[in-house]
N, C-alpha and C positions, 0 to 999 in steps of 0.2 A: 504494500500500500504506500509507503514510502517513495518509493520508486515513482507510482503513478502521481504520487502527490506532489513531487519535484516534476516531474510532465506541464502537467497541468499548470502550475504556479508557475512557470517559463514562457508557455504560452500564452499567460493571461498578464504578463507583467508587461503591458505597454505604454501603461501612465507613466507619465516622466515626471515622479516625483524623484526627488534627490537626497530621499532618506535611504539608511539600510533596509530599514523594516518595515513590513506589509501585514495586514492582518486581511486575511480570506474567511469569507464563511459561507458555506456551505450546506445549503437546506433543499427539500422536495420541497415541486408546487404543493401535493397536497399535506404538506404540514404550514405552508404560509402564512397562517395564523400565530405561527411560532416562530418566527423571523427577530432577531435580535431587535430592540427598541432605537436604540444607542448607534448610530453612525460613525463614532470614531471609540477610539479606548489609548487613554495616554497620549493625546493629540494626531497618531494613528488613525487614518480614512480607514472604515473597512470597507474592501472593494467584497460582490456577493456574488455568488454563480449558481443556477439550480443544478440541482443534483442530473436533475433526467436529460439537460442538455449535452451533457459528459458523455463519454463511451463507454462501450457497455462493460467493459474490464473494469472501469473507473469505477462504476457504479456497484458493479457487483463486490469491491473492496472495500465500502463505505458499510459500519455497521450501524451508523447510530445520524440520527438528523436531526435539529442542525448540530452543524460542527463548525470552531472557531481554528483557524489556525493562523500561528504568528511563524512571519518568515522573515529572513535574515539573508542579505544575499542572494535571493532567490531558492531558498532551502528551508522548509520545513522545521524549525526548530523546536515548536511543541505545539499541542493544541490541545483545547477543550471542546468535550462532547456531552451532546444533552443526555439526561437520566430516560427510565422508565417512562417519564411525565411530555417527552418530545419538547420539554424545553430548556434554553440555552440560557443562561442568566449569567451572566460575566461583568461585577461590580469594578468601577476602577480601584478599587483596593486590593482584589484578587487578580485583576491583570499586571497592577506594580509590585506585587510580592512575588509572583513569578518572571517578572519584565526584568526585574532590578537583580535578582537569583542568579537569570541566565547572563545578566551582562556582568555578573562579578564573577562568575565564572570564566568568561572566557578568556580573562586578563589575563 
């Protein structure tokens, strides 16, 4: 899934924003009542794609809708995926304690 995840996010990276990092989310039409509220996270644009526009390999990897992923370079770095409930709820204070995690890390 990784693989196809780094695909995809290559593909879709044609905004010429001049940050490292993208956050993608990732949902079915018919879950679109569950679509993140929130447009941005940590001043982050989230760009969105539905699920069923994707290929069928892409789709058949995805276990759980929606799903938030934050990328770095065009890579995959981590993501959050909805529960049982099909929904995504991703507060700015659990995107900067995982945001600030990865980037102490990488030093």
């Amino acid at each position: 899934m990784k693989n196809i995840l780094i695909i995809l996010i290559t593909l879709l990276s044609i905004n010429c924003y001049s940050q490292k990092y993208k956050l993608l989310e990732i949902n079915a039409k018919w879950n679109k009542k569950n679509n993140l509220k929130q447009k941005k996270l940590g001043g982050i644009k989230i760009d969105f794609v539905w699920l069923e526009d994707q290929s069928k390999s892409f789709q058949s990897k995805v276990t759980s809708v929606p799903v938030l992923v934050l990328v770095k370079d065009k890579r995959p770095i981590y993501q959050w995926s909805a529960g049982i409930d099909l929904k995504l709820e991703v507060t700015e204070e659990e995107f900067y304690k995982v945001f600030n995690k990865l980037k102490n890390n990488k030093k």
